[in-house]
Each structure stands twice: as structure tokens, then as C-alpha cells.
N, C-alpha and C positions, 0 to 999 in steps of 0.2 A: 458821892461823886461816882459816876458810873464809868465804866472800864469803857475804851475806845476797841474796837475790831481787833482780833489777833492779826498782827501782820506778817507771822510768823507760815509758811505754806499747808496748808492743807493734805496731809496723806486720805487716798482715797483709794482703795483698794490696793497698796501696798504701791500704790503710784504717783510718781512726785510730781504735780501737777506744776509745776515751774518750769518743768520741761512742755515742747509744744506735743501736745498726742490730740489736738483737734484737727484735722481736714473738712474740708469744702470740695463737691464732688458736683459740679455743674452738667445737667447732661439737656441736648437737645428736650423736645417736648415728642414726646409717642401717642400716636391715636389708635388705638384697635379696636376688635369687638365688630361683630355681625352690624353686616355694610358702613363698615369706615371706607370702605374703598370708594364708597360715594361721595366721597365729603371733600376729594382730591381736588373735585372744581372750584371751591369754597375756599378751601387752603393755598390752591396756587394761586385765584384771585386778590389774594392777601397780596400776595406778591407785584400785583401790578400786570401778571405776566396776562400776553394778548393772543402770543401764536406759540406753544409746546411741541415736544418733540419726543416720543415714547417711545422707548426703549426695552423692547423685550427679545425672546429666543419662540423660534417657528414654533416649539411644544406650546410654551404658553399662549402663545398670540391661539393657537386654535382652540383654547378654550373660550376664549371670549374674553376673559380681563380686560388685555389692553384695549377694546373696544369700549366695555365697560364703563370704560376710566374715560374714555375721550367723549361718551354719550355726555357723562359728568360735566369735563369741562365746555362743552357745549353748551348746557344748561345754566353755565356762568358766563359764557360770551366770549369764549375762547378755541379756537382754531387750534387743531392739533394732525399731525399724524405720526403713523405709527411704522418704527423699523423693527423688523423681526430679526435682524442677522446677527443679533447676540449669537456667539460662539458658546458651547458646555465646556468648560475649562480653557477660557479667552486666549487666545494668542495675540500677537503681535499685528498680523495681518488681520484679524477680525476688528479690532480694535481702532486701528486703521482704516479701514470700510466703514466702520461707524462714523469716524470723523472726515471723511471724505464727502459720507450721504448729509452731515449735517451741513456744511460747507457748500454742498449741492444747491441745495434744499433751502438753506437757510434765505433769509439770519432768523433767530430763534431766541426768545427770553425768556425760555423756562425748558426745564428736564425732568422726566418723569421714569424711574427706572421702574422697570413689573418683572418680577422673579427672585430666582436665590443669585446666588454667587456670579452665575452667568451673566447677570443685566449688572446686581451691582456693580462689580470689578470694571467692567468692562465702562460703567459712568465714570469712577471715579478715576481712569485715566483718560478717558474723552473729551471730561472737562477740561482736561491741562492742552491736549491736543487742538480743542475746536475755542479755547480760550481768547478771543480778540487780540490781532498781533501775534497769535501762535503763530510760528513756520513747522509745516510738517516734517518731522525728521527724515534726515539721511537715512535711506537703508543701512542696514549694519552685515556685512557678511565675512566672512571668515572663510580664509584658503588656505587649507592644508596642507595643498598639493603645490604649492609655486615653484616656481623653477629654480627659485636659487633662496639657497638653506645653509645657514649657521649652528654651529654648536664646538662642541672641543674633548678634548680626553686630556686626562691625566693622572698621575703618579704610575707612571707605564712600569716600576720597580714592584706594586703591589700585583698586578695581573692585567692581562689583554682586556684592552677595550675594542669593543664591535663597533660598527655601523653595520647597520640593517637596511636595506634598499629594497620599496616596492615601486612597481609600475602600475601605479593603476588605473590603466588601461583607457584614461581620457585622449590619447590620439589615435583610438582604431585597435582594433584587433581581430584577430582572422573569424570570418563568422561561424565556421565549422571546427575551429580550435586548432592548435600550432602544428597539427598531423596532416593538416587537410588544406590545399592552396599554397598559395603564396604568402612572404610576409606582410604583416602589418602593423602599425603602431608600436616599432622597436623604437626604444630609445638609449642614449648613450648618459651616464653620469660620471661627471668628470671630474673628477676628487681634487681639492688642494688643500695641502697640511701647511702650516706656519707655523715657526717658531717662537719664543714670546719677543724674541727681536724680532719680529715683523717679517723674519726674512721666508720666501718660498724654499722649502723645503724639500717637500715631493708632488707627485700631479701624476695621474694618471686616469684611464676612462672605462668603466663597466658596461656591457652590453646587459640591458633588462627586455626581455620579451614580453608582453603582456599580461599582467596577474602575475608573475616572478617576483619574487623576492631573491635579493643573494647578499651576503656579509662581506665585509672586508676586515682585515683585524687590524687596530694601529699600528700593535710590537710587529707583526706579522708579516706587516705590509707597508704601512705608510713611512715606519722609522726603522727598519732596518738594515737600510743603504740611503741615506737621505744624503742630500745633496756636498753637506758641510760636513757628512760623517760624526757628527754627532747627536745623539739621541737628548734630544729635550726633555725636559722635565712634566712638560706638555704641550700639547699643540691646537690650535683652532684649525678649525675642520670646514672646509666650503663646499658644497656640492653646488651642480648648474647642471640642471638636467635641459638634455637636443634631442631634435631626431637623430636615428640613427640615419646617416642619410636625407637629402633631401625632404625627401616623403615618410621616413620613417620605414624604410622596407630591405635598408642595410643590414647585413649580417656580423658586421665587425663598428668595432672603432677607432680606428688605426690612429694613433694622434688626435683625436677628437678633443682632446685637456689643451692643445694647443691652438686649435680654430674655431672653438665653439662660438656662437654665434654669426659664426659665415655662414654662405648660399650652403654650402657643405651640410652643417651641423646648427639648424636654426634653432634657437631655443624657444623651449615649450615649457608650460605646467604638466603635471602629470606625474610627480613623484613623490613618496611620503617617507619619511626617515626619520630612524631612531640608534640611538649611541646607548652606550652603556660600558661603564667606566669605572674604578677605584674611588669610594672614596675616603678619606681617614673616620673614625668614628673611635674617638679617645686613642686608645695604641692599637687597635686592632682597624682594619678597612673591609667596607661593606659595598657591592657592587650595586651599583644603581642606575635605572633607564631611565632616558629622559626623548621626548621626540627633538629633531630638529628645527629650528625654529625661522619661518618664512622672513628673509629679509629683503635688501632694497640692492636691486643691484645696477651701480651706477655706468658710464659709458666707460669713463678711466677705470673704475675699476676690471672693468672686461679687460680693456685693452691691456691692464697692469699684471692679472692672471695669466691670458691667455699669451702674452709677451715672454714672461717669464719662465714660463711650463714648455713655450716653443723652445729657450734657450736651452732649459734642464735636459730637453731630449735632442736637442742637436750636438751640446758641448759637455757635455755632462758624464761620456761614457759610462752609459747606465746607471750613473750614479741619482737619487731622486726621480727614479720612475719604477712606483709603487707596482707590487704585484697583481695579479689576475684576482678580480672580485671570485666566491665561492658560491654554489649554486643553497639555496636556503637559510635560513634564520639562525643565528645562535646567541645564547648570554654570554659575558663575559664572565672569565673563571677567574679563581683565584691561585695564586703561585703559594 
């Protein structure tokens, strides 16, 4: 009687084969070798495709390839032409031109990329762009500069928090520099601190001259006669940058915190800011920058800032109207 198969696993080089250690690795099909590039009319005919759309960058198209390649599909009865605007290191907007001229141009049932990185990248998101039913996307743009900026300070017991204020210089500026003419492109930023009750606190306005930067300090300025006379634990921070002036050609801001957005004090973009604040890091506090950050500013809320800031400096005997911005940049220190 003969033994049946050991059913026992198999060690094979100190490996237990009852674990899985086999993979399956499926890869497209590669053609190379001296004049595969002729064979490109052959292979997209597989395809069915009738009219192509080749895809290369100005460098290669003068060598001749992508002609090449459309002599090719020619030869198999297929219609083609040829876009050179591949970008060297694709951008956004190149990529975009691509899928604009297919769109143009089109429709189109086949794609034929010629080069390195430039043609391919630039196919592989082209497809997704010129896809049937694509909608071209929304530009995407990003403002640094808007008028009206959020952010906050706090642990004011650890050390001074800053704000940083630049003007940079999107409503005009003197064209022989702030020595030479008249003003131009002054603008006013007009601070309001809150406390974590929601309540206005302080408010007051910075003159920026073009390219200026100047600070303000929390402890310094914004809480150290605040409205209720007492110093919060921290405070959210509004800025709303105006002209200074109609036109922008004001020397002062007199009450500016309280009319912004009037004929007076129009509001503009044109301002970029950064805070810099305590913060804890185990028992010890570490000071840290952060920019302010572009928010939405609604019609009540104007009217709720700019209402309340009008109050702080009519009934308020000085109390919550922050001190005079400082000419220049500073970090926040530690106490």
C-alpha cells in the first residue's frame, strides 16, 4: 500500500509556503526597438480610432517625430494633427490650452502623446479635462491681500503679541517715491479686538503709506484700556483695510474704525498681515507667526463693527481706542 501526498506544508528555503508570497504583476504591452514609432498607425488602427490628436512640445515637433507619426497614421487611414504647446514642466494654464485646442478642433478618438514628461503629464490630465461631459474648471485664484482679515492673540500673561501691517501698494503709489509729489495709494486699517463674549472691545485706524509696514502690539495697544477695562484672556482680531480718503491721498485717519466703508473711507484690497502670539508648549510658551487670514465680510457685519467702534469713541472716554500703529515689523517677545 503506497503512502498518499504529505499534507503536511512544504518549507522551501526557510519559507512557509502557506503563507501567500506569490504576486501577479499585469503590465500594459511595450513596443520599442529601431522604427517602432512606425507602427503607431497600426496600433491606433486597432483602436478603431479615425481622426488623432498629437500631442507634443515646440522642441520635439522640430525634429520631425510628431510628423513622423502622423505620416504613420496616414498610411493606416487616419487623420491627424499635431499640437506643439506641451509646456517643459506643464502648468495649469498649459494644460488648459491643450484642452481648449482639442475642444476647438475636436471631436477626436484617439491621443497620441510624443516626448518625456512634458507631453505625457500634460495627456494624462487632458484626458480627464477633454473627457465627454467634462466641464472646464473654475479658475482657482488666491488673495492675500483682501480687505478684510481674521486672526487672534492670546495668553497676553506669556508676552506681547504683534500684528504686522503691510500696504502693498495695489491702490497707487507715488511714482518718484513718498519724497517726491503728492500722495498716493494711502490707506487706513482699522483694527477691532473682541473679547471671547463676542463683546467689541477696542477699534482704532493705522495710516499705511505705500510699501510700509508698521506693528501694533495687543498688551500694548489693543488691551490696555479696553472698553470694559478688563484684559481678556484673548482676543479675535479684525482688520478692514480703506482708502485713506476718498482717493486714497489722506494723510490721517481720524475715526476711520468708525466709517469705514463710507464715501469717506471706501474699502479696498491691498493689505497683507501677520500676528504673532504665545503659545503654551508643555510648561514653557513658544512664540509663533501665523498670516491673517482673508475672510467674508458681510453688510451687518460692517454696520455691527463700524456701529459699535462709532460708540467706543463717542461715549467711551478714551476708554477702547487702541493706541498709534509703530512704524516697522517686530516679533513678539517673551515676558
Amino acid at each position: 500500500m503506497s503512502a498518499g501526498p504529505d499534507p503536511r506544508p512544504t518549507p522551501h528555503l526557510g519559507v512557509d509556503l502557506t503563507e501567500e508570497t506569490i504576486f501577479t504583476w499585469g503590465a500594459p504591452p511595450l513596443k520599442f526597438g529601431a522604427g517602432a514609432v512606425d507602427e503607431i498607425g497600426f496600433e491606433m488602427a486597432q483602436y478603431g480610432a479615425r481622426r488623432v490628436l498629437i500631442l507634443t512640445d515646440p522642441r520635439i515637433n522640430e525634429l520631425g517625430i510628431p510628423a513622423r507619426i502622423a505620416d504613420s497614421l496616414t498610411r493606416h487611414g487616419i487623420t491627424s494633427e499635431i499640437f506643439d504647446g506641451c509646456h517643459v514642466e506643464p502648468t495649469d494654464d498649459s494644460m488648459d490650452k491643450a484642452a481648449g485646442y482639442a475642444r476647438e478642433q475636436g471631436p477626436w478618438d484617439g491621443f497620441v502623446a510624443v516626448g518625456g514628461g512634458s507631453a505625457t503629464v500634460t495627456y494624462n490630465v487632458f484626458a480627464i479635462l477633454y473627457a465627454p461631459g467634462s466641464t472646464p474648471p473654475a479658475p482657482i485664484t488666491s488673495t492675500f491681500d483682501a480687505a478684510f482679515q481674521v486672526s487672534y492673540a492670546a495668553n497676553p500673561s506669556a508676552g506681547e503679541s504683534l500684528i504686522n501691517m503691510v500696504n502693498t501698494g495695489a491702490n497707487g503709489d507715488p511714482l518718484l517715491g513718498p519724497g517726491f509729489g503728492g500722495a498716493a495709494g494711502n490707506t487706513c486699517v482699522n483694527v477691532y479686538a473682541f473679547d471671547p463674549s463676542e463683546e467689541l472691545i477696542a477699534c482704532c485706524s493705522c495710516l499705511l503709506t505705500p510699501n510700509q509696514v508698521v506693528n501694533l502690539g495687543v498688551n500694548a495697544s489693543l488691551t490696555i484700556k479696553t472698553q470694559t477695562g478688563v484684559v481678556p484672556a484673548s482676543v479675535t482680531i479684525k482688520l478692514l483695510n480703506t482708502l485713506a480718503g476718498p482717493a486714497g491721498t489722506a494723510t490721517n485717519c481720524t475715526n476711520s474704525a468708525a466709517s469705514a466703508g463710507g464715501a469717506g473711507f471706501p474699502i479696498v484690497s491691498g493689505l497683507v498681515a501677520y500676528g504673532t502670539t504665545p503659545q503654551a508648549v508643555g510648561a514653557a510658551y513658544s512664540v509663533v507667526e501665523h498670516p491673517f487670514i482673508p475672510a467674508t465680510l458681510s453688510a451687518g457685519e460692517l454696520a455691527s463693527i463700524t456701529g459699535r467702534c462709532a460708540s467706543i469713541i463717542g461715549n467711551a472716554s478714551g476708554y477702547g481706542i487702541c493706541t498709534q500703529c509703530r512704524p516697522g515689523a517686530l516679533g513678539a517677545g517673551k515676558r
